[in-house]
N, C-alpha and C positions, 0 to 999 in steps of 0.2 A: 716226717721230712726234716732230716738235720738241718739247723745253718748254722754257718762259721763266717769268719770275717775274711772279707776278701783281702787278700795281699797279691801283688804284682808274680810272686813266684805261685803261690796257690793257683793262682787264676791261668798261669800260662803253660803248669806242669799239669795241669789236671788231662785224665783220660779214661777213655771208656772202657769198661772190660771187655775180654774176646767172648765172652760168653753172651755181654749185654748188645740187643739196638743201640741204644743211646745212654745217656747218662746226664744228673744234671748235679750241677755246687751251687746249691741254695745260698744266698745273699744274707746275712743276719742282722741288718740295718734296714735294706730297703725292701720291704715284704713285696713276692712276686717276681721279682729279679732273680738270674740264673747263670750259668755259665753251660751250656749244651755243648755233650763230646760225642763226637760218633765215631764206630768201627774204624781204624786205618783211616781217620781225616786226620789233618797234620793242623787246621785250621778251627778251634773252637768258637762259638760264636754264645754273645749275650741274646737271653730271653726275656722276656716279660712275660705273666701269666696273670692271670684274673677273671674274675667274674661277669660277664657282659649280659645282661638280659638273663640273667641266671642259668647263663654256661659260659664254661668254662672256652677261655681263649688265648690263646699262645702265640706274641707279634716279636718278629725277629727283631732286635736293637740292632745289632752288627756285629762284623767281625771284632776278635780280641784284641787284633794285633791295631787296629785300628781305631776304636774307640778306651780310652783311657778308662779308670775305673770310677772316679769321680765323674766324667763324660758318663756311662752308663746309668750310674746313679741318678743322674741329674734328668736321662729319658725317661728312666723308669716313672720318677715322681710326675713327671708330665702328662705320659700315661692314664698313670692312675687319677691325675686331676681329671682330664680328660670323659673319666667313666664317672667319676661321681659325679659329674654334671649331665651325665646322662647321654654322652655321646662314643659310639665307638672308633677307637680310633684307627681300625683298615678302611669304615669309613671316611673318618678324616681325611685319612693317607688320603684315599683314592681320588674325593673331591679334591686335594690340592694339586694329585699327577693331573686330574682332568683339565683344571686351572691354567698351570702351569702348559699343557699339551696347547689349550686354547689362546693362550695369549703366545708360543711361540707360534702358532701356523696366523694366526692374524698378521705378527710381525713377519712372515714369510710371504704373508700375501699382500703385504704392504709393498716390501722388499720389489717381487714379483710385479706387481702395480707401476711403480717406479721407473723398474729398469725393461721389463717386455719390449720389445719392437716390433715393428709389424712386420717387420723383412723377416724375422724369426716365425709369426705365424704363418706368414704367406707360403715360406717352405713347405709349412706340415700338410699346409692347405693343397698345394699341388702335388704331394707324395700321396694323400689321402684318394686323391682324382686319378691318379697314376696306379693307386692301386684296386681303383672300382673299373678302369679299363680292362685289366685284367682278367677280370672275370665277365664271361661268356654269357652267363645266368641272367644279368642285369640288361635290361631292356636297354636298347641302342639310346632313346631318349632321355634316358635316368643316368648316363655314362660318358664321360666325353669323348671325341673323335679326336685322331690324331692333329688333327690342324685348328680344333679349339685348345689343344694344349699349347702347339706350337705361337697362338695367339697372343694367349696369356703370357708368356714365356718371352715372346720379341715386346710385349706393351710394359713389362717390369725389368727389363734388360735394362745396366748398366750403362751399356755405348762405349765407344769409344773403342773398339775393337775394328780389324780393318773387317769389310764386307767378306762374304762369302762367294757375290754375285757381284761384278762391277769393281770399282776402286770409291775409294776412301773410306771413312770409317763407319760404324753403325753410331744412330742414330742413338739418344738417351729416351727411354721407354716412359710415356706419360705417367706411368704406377710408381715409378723409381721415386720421386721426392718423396711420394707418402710412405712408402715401404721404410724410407730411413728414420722415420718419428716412432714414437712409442706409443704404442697402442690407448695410454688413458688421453693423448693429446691430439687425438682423432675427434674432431667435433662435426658438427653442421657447418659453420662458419669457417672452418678449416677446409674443408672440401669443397667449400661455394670460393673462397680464393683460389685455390689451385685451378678449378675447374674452369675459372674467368681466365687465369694464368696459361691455362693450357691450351684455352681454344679460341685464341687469338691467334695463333700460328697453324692447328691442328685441330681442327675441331671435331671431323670426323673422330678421329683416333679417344679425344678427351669422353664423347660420349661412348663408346666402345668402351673405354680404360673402366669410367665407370661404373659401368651395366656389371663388369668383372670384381669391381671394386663392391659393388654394393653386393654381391650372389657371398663373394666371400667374408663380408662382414655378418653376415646373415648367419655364414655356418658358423662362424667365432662366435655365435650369439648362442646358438646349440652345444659346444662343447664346455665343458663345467672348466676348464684349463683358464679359459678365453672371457666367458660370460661374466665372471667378477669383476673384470677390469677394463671390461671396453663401456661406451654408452649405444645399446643395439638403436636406439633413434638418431643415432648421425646419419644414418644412411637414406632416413624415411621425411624430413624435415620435408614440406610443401616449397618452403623457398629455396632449398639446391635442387628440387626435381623444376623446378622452372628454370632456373640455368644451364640445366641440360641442354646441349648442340641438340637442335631437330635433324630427324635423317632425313639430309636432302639426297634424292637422287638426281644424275645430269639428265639435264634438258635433253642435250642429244645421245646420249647415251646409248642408241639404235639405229642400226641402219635400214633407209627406208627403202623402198622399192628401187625407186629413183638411181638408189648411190649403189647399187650391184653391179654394173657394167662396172665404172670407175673402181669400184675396190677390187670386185676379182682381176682385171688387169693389172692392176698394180701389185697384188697379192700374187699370182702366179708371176710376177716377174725377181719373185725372191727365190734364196735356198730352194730346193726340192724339200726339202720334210719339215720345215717352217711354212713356206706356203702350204703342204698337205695337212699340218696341223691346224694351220689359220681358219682353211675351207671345210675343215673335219669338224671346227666346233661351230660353225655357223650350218654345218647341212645336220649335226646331231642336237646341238643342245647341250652337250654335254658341257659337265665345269673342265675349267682349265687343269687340274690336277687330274682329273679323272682320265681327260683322255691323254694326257704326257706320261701315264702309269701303266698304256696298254702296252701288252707284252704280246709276240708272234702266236702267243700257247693262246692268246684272247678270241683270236680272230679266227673264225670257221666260213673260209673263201664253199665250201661245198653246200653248206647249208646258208650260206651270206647271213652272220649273225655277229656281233663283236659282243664280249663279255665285259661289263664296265664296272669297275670295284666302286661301289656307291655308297656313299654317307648314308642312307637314307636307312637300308637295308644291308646286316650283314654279309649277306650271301653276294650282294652284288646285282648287276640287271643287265640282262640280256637285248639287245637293239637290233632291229635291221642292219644288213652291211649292204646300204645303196649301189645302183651299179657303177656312179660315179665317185666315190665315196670307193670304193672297191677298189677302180680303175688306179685312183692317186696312191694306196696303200699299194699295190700290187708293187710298181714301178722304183719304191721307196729304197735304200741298200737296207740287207740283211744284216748290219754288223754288229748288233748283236740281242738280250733278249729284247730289247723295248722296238717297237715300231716305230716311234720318232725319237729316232738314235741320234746322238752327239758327241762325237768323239774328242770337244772340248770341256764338257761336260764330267766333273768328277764321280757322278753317279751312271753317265752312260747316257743318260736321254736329255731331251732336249728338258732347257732350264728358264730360259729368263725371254720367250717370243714377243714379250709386249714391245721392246723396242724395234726390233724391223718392223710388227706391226702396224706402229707409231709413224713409222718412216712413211710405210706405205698409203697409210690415209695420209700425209702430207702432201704422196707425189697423185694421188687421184682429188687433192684439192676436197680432203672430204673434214666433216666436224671429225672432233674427236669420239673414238670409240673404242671403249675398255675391251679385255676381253672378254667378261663378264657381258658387256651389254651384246657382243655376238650371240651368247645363250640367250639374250632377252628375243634378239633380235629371231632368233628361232620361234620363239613361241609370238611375236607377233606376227611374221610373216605368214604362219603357217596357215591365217584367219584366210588368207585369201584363196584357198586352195579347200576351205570349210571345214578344214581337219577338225575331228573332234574333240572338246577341248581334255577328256581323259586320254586320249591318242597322247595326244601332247604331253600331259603330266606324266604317261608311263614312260615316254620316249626319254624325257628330261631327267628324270628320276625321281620325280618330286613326290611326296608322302603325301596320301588320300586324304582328301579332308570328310569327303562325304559317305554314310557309312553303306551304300551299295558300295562305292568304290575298295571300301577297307575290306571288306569282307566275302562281297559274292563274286562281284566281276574277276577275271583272269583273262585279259586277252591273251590267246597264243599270238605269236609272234607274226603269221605267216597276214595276219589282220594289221597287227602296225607296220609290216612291211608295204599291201596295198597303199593307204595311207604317205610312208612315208616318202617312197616312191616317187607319192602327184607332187608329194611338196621339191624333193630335188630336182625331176624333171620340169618344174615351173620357175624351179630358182635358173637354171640354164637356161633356160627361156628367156626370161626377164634379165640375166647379166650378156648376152650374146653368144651363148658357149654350143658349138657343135659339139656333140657327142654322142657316137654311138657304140650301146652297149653290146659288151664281146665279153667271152668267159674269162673271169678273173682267177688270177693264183700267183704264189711266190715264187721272184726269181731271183735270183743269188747275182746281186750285183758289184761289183768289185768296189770298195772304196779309195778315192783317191786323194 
């Protein structure tokens, strides 16, 4: 194996035969040192070669054009320092890329640490939920519903935007201050002020905000992105789950026997399909989204059945269609799919009935009562009529707790119709309502 002394033209004219792989110009100073030409490469590159554990090893220095010749020289003897000490040096390399790799992703997760927001995870948070809807497969309770997203969505809303329903503007959503901090400045103590902050005006909503606020710090605590930078006990501290708003519910929240006269006079003296929706969620049970969503294709006047799209149950649940309950639907205009239609309404059906509701307990001198508490008021009235209490849970649509109910029972329909029957024909009774039942069906009323 010749060596010559390397000169700057030696070094940069050299090249490999057409017959050869490769080629090397031995170094005659610095033993082990080379200069490697290959076939048609325009780029020669310095080698190193030596004996490592007693074989033979070959560590690229670099390009020609790049490292000078006294530069190579100066690697080579490094090198070979390197081996008589007993160490290899792609080892070396590697431990120092390792090194080097480790201390920049530290400084990245510091960086990361730093600058994170939580309005930035909150997003991926409800893209994540957005896209476990999606899928069919996932059990309805492992998945959220469209009006738990809708939840989360108006509780982390910015405000300030005009209403959709009503005049003036939206409200600033209880999650909004915390969403604008950055994720490592999320504490216990931070959340127990907000939480005092919030539920001084809102308290309902601050305990709500929360419940949403702690499920999703929870999954930030799960993903590797998240887990390094947040503290997963801000959310579990004994002393902010004491500050927690208690769910009150209202006193009067239900209407009693007593206040049926007073309210359905006052209720039937509204709209025609505002009062049929009013008396529609008090003779079902049903929620207020559920029955504002029935459509004409719902309702089978032949078999008196209505189909109600339910949280509960993909599929939905099938109800009696009462004969007075029938009577109000029949009489309704047809204009267009939804059965309680609005033609102020930018989606077509009726939108926002709590307020003539409102009105209307004012003009019958009655407490206040949500709409919600009309569905309450369904399942207590019903006691009096000794409805059974799974009658009730099926009518309402509410999920089995007990596991006969989850598994064997199946009432047909034509059983919670008996049933449901004594309770409407008892609710007219008790408000003063003549009515006799005559066959129900649609008729194409004009609007005006």
């Amino acid at each position: 194996m010749a060596r010559i002394k390397f000169t700057a033209g030696r070094v940069s004219g050299f090249k490999c035969p057409d017959d050869a792989t490769q080629a090397f110009l031995w170094c005659d100073e610095v033993p082990g040192l080379a200069v490697r030409a290959t076939p048609g490469s325009k780029r020669n590159r310095y080698i190193f070669q030596a004996k490592v554990n007693k074989q033979t090893r070959r560590i690229t220095i670099g390009d020609v054009s790049v490292y000078s010749i006294d530069d190579a020289k100066k690697e080579a003897r490094q090198l070979q320092t390197m081996i008589d000490q007993g160490d290899d040096p792609r080892e070396v390399k590697a431990d120092k890329a390792a090194a080097k790799a480790a201390a920049a992703a530290i400084k990245k997760a510091q960086e990361t640490r730093e600058t994170l927001t939580v309005s930035s995870a909150w997003v991926n948070y409800l893209d994540y939920q957005k896209d476990k809807m999606q899928h069919a497969h996932i059990e309805r309770g492992k998945r959220w519903g469209a009006r738990h997203l809708i939840d989360h969505e108006n509780l982390s809303q910015a405000g300030g935007e005009p209403k959709k329903r009503g005049k003036g503007l939206k409200a600033q959503g209880v999650l909004y201050p915390l969403l604008q901090m950055r994720m490592v400045d999320i504490k216990a103590n931070v959340l127990k002020e907000w939480q005092r902050k919030e539920a001084q005006t809102r308290a309902n909503n601050t305990r709500q905000g929360f419940e949403m606020f702690r499920a999703f710090w929870r999954w930030c605590a799960s993903q590797p992105e998240y887990s390094a930078v947040i503290d997963p006990q801000a959310v579990e501290s004994k002393d902010l789950r004491d500050e927690i708003p208690s769910r009150k519910s209202k006193q009067f929240d239900v209407l009693q026997r007593a206040h049926l006269p007073g309210w359905f006079a006052a209720v039937r003296s509204l709209n025609p399909v505002i009062s049929a929706y009013l008396q529609a969620l008090l003779l079902t049970g049903a929620r207020r989204e559920e029955m504002a969503g029935i459509t004409w294709q719902d309702v089978d006047f032949q078999w008196s059945s209505i189909w109600v799209k339910d949280k509960v149950h993909e599929e939905g649940r099938k109800i009696p269609l009462t004969p007075y309950l029938a009577n109000l639907i029949t009489a309704l205009p047809r204009r267009n799919q939804w059965v309680f239609s609005s033609m102020s309404a930018a989606n077509g059906r009726i939108a926002e009935p709590r307020i003539p509701h409102n009105r209307a307990l004012s003009i019958a001198g009655l407490p206040p009562v949500t709409l919600h508490g009309l569905r309450r008021t369904f399942a207590s009235l019903a006691e009096w009529v000794e409805m059974p209490r799974g009658i009730v849970a099926q009518i309402m649509g509410h999920a089995p707790s007990a596991t006969a109910e989850r598994h064997y029972i199946n009432r047909p329909l034509e059983l919670l119709a008996v049933w449901h029957g004594k309770y409407e024909t008892w609710i007219l009774q008790e408000a003063g309502i003549k009515f006799t039942p005559g066959k129900a069906g649609l008729r194409a009323i004009t609007a005006t």
